[in-house]
KOLKESE-939628 format. One record per residue (C-alpha): residue number from 1; residue in one letter; x, y negated, z. Coordinates in pm, 1 decimal, padded with zeros to 6 digits, always signed. Each point is the difference from the previous one (the first is absolute). Layout:
% residues N
NUM,A,X,Y,Z;
...
//
This chain:
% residues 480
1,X,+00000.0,+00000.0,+00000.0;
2,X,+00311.0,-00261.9,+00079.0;
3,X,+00113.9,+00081.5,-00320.2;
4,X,-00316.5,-00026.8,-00167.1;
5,X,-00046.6,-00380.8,+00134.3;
6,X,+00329.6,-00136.6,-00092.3;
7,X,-00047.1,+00138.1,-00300.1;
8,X,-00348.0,-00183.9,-00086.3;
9,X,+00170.6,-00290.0,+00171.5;
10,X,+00315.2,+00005.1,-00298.2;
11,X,-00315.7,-00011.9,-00240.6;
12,X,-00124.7,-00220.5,+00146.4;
13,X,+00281.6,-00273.4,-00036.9;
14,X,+00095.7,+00109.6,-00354.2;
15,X,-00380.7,-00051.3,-00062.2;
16,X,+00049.8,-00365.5,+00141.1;
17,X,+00307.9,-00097.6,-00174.9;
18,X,-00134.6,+00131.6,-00343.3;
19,X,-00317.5,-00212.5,+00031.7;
20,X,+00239.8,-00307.8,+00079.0;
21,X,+00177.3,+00084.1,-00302.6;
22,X,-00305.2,+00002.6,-00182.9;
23,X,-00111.8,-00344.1,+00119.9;
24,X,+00340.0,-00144.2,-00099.7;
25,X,-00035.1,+00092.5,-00347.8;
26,X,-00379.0,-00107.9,-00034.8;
27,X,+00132.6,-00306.8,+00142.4;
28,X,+00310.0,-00057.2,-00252.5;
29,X,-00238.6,+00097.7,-00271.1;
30,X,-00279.1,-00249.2,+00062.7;
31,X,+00241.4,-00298.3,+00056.3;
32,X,+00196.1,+00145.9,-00326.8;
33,X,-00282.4,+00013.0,-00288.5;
34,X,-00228.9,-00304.3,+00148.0;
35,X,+00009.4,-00281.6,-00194.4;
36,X,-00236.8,-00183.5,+00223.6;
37,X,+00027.7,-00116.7,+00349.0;
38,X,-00008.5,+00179.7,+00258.1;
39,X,-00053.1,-00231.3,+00347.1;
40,X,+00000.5,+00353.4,+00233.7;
41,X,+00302.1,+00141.5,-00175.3;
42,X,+00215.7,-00262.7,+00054.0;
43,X,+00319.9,+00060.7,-00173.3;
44,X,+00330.7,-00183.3,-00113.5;
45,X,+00071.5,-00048.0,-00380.5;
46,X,+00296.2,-00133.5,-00149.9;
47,X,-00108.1,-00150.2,-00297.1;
48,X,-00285.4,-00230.8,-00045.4;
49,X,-00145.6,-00174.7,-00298.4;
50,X,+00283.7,-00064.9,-00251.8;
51,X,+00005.7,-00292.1,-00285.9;
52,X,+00329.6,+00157.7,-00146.3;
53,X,-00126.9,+00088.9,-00356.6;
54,X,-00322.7,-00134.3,-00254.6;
55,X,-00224.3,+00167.6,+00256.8;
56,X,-00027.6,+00029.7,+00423.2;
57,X,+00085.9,+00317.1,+00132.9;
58,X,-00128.7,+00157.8,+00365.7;
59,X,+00242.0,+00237.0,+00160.7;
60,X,+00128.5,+00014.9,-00351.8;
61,X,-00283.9,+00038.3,-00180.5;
62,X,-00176.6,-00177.3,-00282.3;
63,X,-00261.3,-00195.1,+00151.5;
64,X,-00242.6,-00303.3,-00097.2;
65,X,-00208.3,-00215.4,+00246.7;
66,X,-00326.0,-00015.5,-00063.7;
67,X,-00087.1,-00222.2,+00312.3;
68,X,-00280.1,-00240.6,+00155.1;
69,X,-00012.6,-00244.2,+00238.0;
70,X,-00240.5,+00003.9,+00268.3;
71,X,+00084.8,-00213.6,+00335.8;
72,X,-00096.3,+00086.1,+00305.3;
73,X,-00056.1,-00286.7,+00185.7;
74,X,-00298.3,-00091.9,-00316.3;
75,X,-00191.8,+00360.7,+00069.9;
76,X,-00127.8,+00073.8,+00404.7;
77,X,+00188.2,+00263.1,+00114.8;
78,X,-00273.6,+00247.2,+00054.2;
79,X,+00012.7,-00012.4,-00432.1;
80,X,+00347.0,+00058.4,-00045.8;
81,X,+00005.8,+00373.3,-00003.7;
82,X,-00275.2,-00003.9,-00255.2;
83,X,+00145.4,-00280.7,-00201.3;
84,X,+00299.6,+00216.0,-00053.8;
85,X,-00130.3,+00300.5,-00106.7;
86,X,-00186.8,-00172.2,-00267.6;
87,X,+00352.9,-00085.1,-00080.5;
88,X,+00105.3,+00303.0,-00005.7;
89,X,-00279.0,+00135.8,-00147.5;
90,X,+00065.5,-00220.0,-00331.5;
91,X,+00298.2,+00132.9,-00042.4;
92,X,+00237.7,-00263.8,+00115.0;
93,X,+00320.3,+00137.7,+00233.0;
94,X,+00126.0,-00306.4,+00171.2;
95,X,-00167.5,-00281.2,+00210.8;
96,X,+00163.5,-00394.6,+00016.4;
97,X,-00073.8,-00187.4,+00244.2;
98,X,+00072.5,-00352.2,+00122.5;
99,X,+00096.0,-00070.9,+00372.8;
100,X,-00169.8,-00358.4,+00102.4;
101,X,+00268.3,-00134.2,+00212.2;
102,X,-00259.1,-00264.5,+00093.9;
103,X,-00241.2,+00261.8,+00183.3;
104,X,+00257.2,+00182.6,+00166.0;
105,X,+00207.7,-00265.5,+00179.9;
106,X,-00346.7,-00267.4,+00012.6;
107,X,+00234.2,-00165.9,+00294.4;
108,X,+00388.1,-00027.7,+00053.6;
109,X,+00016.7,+00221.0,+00262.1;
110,X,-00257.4,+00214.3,-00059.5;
111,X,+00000.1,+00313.8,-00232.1;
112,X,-00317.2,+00223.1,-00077.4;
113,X,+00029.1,+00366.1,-00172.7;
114,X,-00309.7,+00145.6,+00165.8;
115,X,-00390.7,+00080.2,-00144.0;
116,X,-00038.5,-00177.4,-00322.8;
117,X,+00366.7,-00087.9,-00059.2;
118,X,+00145.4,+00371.8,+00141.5;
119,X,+00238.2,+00036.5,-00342.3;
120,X,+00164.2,+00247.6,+00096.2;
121,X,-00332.9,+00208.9,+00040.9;
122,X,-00099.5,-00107.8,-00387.9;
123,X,+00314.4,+00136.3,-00138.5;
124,X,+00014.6,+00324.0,+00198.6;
125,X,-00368.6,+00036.3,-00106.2;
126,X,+00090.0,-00047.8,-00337.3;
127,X,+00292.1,+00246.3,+00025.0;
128,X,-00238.8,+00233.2,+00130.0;
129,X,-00215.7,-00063.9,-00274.7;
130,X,+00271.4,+00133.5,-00263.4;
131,X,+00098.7,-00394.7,-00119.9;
132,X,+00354.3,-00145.6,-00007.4;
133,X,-00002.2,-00365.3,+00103.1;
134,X,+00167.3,-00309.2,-00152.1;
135,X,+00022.1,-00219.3,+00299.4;
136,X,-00021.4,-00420.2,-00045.6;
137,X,+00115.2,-00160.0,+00316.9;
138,X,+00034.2,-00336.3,-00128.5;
139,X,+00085.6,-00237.7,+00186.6;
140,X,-00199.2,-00188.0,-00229.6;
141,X,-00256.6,+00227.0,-00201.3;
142,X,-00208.9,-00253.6,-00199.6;
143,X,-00313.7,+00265.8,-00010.0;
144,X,-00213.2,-00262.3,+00031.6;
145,X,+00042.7,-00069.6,+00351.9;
146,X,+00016.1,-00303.5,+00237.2;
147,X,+00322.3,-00135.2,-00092.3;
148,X,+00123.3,+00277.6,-00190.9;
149,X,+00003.0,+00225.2,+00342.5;
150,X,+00224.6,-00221.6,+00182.1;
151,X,-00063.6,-00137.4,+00390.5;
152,X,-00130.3,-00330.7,-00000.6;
153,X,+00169.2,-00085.9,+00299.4;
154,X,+00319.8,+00009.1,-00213.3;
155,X,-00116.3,-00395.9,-00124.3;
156,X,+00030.7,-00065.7,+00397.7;
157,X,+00357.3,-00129.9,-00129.9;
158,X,+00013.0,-00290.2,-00217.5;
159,X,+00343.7,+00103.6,-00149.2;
160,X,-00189.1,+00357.5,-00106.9;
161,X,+00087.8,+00133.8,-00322.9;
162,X,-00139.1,+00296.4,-00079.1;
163,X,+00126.6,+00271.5,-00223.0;
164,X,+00334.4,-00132.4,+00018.3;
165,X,+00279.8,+00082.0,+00218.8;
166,X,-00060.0,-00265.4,+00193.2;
167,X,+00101.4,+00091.3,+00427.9;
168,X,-00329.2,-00089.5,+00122.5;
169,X,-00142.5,+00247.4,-00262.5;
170,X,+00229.2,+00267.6,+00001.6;
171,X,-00020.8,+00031.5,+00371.1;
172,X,-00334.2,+00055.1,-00026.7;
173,X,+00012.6,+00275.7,-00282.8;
174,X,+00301.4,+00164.6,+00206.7;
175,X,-00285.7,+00013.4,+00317.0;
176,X,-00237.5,+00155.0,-00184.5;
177,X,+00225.3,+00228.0,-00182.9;
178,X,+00112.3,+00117.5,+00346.6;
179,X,-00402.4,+00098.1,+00071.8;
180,X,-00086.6,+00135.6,-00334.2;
181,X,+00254.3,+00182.9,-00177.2;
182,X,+00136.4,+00233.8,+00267.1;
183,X,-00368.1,+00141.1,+00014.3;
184,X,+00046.1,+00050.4,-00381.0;
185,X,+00333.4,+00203.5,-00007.9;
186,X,-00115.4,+00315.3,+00156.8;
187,X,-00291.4,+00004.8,-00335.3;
188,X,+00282.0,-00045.0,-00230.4;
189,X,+00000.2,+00306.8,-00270.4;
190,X,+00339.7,+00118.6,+00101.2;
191,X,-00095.0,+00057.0,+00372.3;
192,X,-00275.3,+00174.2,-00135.9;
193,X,-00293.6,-00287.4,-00050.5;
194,X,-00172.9,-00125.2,-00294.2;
195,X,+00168.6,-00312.7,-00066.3;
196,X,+00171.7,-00010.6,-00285.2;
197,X,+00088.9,-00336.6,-00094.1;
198,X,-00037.9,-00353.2,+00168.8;
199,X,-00077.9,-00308.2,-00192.3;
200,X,+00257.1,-00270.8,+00065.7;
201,X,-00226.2,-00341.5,+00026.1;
202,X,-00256.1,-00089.6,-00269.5;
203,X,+00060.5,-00205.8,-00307.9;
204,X,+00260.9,-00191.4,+00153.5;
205,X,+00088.9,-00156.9,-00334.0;
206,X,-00325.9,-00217.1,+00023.0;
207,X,+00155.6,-00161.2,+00273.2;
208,X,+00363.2,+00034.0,-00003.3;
209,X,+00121.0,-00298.3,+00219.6;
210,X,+00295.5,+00189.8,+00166.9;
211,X,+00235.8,+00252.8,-00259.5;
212,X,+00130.9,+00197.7,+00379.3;
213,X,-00347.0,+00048.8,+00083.7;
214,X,-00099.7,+00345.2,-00158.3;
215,X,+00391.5,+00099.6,+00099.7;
216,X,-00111.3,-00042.2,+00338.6;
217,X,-00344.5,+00175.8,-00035.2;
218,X,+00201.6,+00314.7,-00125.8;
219,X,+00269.1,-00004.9,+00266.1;
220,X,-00281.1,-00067.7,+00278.0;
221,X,-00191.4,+00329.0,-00117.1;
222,X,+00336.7,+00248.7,-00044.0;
223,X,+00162.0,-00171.8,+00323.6;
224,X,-00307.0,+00138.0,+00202.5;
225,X,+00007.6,+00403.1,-00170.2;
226,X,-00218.5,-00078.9,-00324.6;
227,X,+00252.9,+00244.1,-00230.2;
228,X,-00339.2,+00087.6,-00300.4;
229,X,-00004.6,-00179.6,-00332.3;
230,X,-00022.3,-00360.8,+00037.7;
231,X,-00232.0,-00163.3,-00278.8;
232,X,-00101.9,-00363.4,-00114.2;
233,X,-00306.8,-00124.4,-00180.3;
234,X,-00044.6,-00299.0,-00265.7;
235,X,-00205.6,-00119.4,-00210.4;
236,X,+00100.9,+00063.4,-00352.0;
237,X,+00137.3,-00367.4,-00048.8;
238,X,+00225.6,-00029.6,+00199.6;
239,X,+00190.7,+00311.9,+00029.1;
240,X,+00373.2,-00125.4,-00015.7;
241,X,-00067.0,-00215.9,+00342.3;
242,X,-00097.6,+00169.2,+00373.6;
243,X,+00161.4,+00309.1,-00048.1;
244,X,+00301.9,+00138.7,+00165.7;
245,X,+00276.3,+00192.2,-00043.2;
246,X,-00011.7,+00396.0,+00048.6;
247,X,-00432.3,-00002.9,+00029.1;
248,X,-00205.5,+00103.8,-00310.0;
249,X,-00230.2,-00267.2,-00131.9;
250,X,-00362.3,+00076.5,-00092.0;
251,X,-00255.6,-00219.0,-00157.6;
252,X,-00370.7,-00120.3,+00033.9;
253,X,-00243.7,-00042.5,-00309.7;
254,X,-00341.9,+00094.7,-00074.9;
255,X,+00063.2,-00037.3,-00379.2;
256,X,+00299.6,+00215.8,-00124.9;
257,X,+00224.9,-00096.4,-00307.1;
258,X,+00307.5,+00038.6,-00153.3;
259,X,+00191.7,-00335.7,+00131.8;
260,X,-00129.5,+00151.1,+00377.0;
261,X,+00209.0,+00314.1,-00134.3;
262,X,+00279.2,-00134.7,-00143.5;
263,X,+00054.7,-00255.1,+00275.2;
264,X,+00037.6,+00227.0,+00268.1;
265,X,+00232.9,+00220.9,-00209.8;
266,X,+00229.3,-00295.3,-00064.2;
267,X,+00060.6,-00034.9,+00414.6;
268,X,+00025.8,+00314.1,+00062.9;
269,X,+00082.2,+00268.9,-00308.1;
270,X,+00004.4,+00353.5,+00061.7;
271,X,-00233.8,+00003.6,+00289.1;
272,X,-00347.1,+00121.0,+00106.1;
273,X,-00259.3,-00236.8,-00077.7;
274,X,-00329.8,-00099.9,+00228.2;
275,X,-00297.7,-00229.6,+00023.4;
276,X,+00007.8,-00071.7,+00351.0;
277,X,-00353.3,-00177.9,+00017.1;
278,X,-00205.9,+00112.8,-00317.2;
279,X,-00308.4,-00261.8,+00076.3;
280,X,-00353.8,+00275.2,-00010.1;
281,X,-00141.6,-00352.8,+00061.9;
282,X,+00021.2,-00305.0,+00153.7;
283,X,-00098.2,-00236.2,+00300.5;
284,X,-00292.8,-00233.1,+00012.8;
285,X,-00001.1,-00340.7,+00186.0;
286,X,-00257.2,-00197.6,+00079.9;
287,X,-00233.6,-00187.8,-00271.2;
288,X,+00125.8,+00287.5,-00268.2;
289,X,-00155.3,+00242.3,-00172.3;
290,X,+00103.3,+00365.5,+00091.6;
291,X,+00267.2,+00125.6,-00188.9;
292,X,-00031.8,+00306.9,-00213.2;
293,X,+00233.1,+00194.7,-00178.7;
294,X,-00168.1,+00243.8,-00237.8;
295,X,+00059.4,+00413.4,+00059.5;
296,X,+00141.2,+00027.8,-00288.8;
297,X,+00210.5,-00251.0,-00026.1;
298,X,+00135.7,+00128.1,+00326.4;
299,X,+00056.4,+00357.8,-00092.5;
300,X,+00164.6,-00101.6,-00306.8;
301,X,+00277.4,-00209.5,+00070.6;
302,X,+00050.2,+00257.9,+00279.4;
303,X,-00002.8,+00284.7,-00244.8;
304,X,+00279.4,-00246.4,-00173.8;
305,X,+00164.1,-00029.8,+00282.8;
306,X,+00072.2,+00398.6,+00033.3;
307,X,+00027.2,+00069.8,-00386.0;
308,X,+00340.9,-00195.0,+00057.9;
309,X,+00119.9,+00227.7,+00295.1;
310,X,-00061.5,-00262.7,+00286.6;
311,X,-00075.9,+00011.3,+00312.8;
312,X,-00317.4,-00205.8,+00116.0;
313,X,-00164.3,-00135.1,+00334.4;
314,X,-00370.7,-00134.4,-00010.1;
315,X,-00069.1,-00342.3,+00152.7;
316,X,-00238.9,+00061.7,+00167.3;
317,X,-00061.3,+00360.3,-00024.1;
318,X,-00297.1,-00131.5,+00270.6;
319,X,+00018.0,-00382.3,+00137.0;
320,X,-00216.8,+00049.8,+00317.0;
321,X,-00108.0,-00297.4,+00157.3;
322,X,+00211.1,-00343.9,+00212.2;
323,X,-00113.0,+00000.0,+00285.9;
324,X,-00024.8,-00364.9,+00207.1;
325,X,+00161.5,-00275.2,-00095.3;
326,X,+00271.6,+00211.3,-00177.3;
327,X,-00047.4,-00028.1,-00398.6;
328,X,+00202.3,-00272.7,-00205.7;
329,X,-00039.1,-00222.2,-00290.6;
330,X,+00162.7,-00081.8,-00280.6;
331,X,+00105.3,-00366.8,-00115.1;
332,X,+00052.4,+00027.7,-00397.7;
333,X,-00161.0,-00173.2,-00194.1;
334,X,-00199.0,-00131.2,+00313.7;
335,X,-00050.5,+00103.2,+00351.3;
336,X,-00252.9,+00283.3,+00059.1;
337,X,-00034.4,+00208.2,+00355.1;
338,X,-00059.7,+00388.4,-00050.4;
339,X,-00298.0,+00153.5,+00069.4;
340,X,-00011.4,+00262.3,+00296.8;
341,X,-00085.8,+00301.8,-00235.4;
342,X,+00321.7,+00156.2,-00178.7;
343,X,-00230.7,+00242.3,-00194.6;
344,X,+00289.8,-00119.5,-00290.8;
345,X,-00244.7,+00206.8,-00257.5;
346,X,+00253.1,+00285.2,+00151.5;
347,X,-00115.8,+00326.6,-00121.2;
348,X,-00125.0,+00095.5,+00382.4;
349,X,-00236.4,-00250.8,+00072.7;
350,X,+00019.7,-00206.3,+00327.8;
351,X,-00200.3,+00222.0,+00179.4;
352,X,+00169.6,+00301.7,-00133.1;
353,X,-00232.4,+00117.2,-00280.4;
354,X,+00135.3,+00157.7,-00316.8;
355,X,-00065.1,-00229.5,-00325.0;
356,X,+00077.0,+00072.2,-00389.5;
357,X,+00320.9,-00074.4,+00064.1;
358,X,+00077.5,+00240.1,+00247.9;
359,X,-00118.4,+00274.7,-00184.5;
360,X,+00146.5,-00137.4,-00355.6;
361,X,+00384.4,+00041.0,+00219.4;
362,X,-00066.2,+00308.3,+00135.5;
363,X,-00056.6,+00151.8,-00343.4;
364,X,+00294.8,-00183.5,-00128.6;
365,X,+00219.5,+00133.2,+00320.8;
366,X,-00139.9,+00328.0,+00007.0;
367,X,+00261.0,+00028.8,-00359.0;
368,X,+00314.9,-00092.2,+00199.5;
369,X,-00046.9,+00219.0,+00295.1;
370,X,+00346.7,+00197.5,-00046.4;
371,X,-00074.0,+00294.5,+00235.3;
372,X,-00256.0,+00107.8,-00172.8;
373,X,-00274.4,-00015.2,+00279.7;
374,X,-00386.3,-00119.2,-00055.7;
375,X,-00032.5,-00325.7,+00217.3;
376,X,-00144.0,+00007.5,+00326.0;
377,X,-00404.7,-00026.8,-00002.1;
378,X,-00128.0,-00356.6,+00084.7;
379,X,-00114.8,-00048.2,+00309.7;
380,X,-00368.9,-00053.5,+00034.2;
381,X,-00118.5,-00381.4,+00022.6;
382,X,-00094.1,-00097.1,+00357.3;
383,X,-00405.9,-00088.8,+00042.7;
384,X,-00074.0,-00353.6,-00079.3;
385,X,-00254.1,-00203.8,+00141.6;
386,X,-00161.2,-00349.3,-00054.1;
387,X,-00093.9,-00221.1,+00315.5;
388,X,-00272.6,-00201.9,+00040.6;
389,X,+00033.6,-00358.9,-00035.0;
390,X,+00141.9,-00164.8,+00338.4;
391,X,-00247.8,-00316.4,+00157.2;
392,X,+00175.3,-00249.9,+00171.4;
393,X,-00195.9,-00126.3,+00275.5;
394,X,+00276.1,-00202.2,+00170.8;
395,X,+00322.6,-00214.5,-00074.3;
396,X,+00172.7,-00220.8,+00191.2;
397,X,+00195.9,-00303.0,-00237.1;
398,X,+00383.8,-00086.0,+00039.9;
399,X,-00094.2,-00295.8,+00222.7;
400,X,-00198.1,+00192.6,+00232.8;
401,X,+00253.6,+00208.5,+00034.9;
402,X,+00255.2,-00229.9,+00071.8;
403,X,-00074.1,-00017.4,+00373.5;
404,X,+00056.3,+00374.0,+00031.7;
405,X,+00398.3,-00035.8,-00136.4;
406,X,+00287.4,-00144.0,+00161.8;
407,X,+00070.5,-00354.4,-00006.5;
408,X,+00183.9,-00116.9,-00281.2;
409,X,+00362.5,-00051.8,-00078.0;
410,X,+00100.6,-00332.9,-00055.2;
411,X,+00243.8,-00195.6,-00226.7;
412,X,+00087.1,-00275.6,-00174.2;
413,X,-00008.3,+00121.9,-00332.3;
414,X,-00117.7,+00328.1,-00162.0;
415,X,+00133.6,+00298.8,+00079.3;
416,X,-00006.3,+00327.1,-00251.9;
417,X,-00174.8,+00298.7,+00174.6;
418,X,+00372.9,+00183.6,+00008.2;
419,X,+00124.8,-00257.6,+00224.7;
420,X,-00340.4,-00001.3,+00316.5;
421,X,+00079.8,+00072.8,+00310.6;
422,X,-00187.9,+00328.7,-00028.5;
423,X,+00033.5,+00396.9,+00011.3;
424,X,+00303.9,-00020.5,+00235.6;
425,X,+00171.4,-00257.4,-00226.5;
426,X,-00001.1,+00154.4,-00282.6;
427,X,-00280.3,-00205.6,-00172.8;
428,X,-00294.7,+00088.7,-00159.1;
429,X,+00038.3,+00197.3,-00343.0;
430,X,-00394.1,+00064.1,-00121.1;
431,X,-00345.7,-00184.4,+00054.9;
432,X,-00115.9,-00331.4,+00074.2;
433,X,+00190.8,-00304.1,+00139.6;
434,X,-00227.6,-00317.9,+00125.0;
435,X,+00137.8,-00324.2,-00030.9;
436,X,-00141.3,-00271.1,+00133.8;
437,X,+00099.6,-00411.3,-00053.1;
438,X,-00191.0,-00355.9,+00080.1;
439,X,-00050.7,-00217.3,-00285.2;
440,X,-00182.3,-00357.5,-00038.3;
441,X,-00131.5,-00077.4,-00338.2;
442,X,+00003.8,+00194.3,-00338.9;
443,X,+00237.9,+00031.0,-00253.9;
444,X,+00189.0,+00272.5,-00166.0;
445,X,+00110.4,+00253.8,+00206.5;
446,X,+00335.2,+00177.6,-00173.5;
447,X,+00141.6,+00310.1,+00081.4;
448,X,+00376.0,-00049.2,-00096.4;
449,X,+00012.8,+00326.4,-00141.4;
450,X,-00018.9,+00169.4,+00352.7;
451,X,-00280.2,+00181.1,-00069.2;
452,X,+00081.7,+00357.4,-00136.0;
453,X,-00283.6,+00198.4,+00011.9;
454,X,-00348.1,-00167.9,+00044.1;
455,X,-00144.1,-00272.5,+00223.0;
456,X,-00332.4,-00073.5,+00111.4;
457,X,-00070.0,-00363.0,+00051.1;
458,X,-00209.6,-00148.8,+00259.9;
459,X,-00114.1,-00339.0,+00140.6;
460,X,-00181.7,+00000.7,+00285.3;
461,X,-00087.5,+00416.5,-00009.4;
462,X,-00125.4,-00095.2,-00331.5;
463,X,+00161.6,+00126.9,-00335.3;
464,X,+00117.8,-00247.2,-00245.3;
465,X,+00243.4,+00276.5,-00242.0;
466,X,+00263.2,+00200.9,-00076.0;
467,X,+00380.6,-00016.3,+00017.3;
468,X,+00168.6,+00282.1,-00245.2;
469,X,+00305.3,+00093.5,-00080.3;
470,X,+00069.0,-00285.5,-00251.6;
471,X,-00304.8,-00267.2,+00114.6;
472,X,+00228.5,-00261.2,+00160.5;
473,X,-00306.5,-00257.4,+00063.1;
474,X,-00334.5,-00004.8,+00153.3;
475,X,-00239.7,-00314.9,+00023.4;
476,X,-00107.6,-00071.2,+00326.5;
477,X,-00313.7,-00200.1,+00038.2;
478,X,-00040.8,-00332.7,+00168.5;
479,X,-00211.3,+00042.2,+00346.2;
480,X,+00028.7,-00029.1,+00409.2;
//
């Protein structure tokens, strides 16, 4: 009987060690053959997404991005899951996404990474998923934002110049670096993440006020463990200015010829080409029509787009929505504020529905899935509902409500909502500043150009007009 039990006890060990052995090569093989990734298998790669021939290569194999941009502070978190399968679902294998530098640090001191503005949650989702991510941490990010994503408390100083390598503004890029990118490394492709490239700025050459500035974007990102393809985007005419040395260019168009070809071959021969933003639509602000781009105008300078062996990310693959205060506007040829809706006539609607265009790309990707694979089935469309209408009973005006605020802040001239004494000093960067003077008689009041949004004009609680962007006088009547 001894005998007997050491005997089953041998077995037993050799069973245990085989089955370990087992695991370990299930485990090499799944890591091995995936070409998606794979968030619970974390794993370390040594070669990421390569720009060293006519096309990109992944772990040293041909590959072409067929991206969309969806960002995750426009769609309520509760949506993002479903958001990206869609994605997924349309055939698309990598997800760009800005990072609002403007949400995240909304004070000096203060940084926020939780809820709604958790990134690194988004991008492990989307790793999850089975979608590589092109990440575009600014520190500017245009995406019709607030000030291009950048902290309004950065105007505090009046020797502020932004995008530049100005100290005040470079110390403040360098703090927020600190916060953001060392929660980006560990998602990096070669330690086993699904970012595979990092966008250095945005169409810097629009700007271009400081030729060390985009030097100092790169060296900020690698100095803090960013080691994936570094990438910058332009628009198509003006190619030979923001870029920088050692990070591919890529371009943004929503018409494709042979001068947008030819131009970006000139600056940079024998590498893999890419529309970085491929417009599926485009913004509204207010007093516009909605713009439309037709289907089929879409799918076919996308189709173009892959006939020549490029690479392609949809802007927006779905716009969502700007929340608050947060949306833009844009000055040329005149001053216009953005609406809150950034449907963008992207081919998922704002509230996530499938349109012709979604369904005209997923055709047209279904042809350039390399491994062979049918898609993934669409998800099913959420229930929709219409509310009643809502009856205001109640208001209460501005002046009646004045007795419930603070008193006010005074001074002897004007002050620009940056600069109040508010939010523990760091100003006031969205919604609506009262000002408040005593005049005697009427005459033309004249706004010196100070004004550069919109001003509502009042004598006596009662409205008299309008200050815009580019009014610079108002008539004020005669009266007590």
């Amino acid at each position: 009987m001894a005998v007997l039990r050491i005997r089953n006890v041998h077995k037993r060990k050799y069973a245990l060690i085989c089955l370990c052995i087992v695991c370990l090569i299930i485990y090499k093989c799944l890591g091995l053959f995936s070409s998606t990734p794979l968030m619970g298998w974390k794993r370390s790669r040594k070669v990421g997404l390569s720009a060293n021939s006519s096309q990109f290569t992944l772990e040293g194999e041909p590959f072409r991005i067929l991206g969309g941009s969806v960002h995750y502070f426009r769609v309520p978190r509760a949506y993002w899951r479903d958001r990206l399968m869609k994605m997924k679902a349309c055939g698309i294998n990598t997800l760009t996404t800005c990072v609002p530098w403007s949400l995240h640090q909304p004070e000096k001191g203060t940084f926020n990474f939780h809820t709604q503005l958790d990134l690194e949650a988004y991008i492990s989702l989307a790793g999850e998923l089975g979608l590589w991510v092109i990440l575009c941490p600014g520190p500017y990010i245009s995406a019709d934002i607030d000030l291009g994503g950048l902290p309004s408390w950065l105007l505090r100083d009046d020797n502020m110049r932004v995008r530049t390598t100005h100290p005040g503004f470079t110390q403040a890029v360098n703090t927020y670096f600190d916060k953001l990118i060392p929660k980006m490394v560990p998602l990096q492709f070669k330690k086993g993440g699904p970012i595979i490239a990092v966008q250095v700025e945005n169409e810097y050459e629009s700007f271009a006020k400081d030729q060390g500035y985009m030097l100092f974007i790169k060296e900020a990102l690698q100095s803090r463990g960013i080691n994936e393809l570094l990438l910058t985007s332009h628009n198509t005419n003006t190619l030979k200015s923001g870029s920088v040395d050692g990070v591919i260019q890529s371009v943004k168009l929503q018409k494709l010829n042979q001068r947008n070809i030819q131009e970006l071959n000139a600056v940079q021969p024998n590498s893999p080409s890419m529309v970085m933003e491929y417009w599926t639509g485009w913004y509204d602000a207010w007093g516009d029509l909605h713009h439309v781009l037709p289907p089929e105008d879409m799918v076919s300078t996308v189709r173009k787009i892959l006939r020549r062996g490029m690479s392609v990310n949809l802007y927006m693959f779905h716009g969502g929505s700007s929340f608050g205060f947060m949306t833009g506007a844009v000055s040329d040829p005149s001053y216009r504020a953005l609406v809150s809706s950034y449907d963008y006539d992207a081919p998922l609607s704002e509230a996530g529905e499938y349109t012709a265009k979604y369904h005209l790309l997923r055709d047209l990707f279904s042809r350039y899935n390399t491994r062979g694979d049918s898609l993934p089935d669409m998800p099913t469309l959420r229930y929709r509902e219409a509310y009643e209408p809502a009856i205001m009973y109640q208001h209460l005006s501005l002046w009646d409500a004045l007795s419930l605020a603070e008193g006010p802040f005074k001074s002897s001239k004007p002050i620009n909502m940056e600069n109040l004494p508010a939010n523990n000093a760091n100003g006031q960067s969205y919604g609506y500043t009262l000002y408040e003077t005593t005049i005697n008689s009427g005459g033309l009041l004249q706004s010196g150009d100070n004004v550069r949004d919109r001003a509502l004009v009042f004598v006596d609680r009662r409205y008299i007009g309008l200050f815009k962007h580019q009014n610079l006088e108002l008539a004020v009547p005669d009266g007590k």
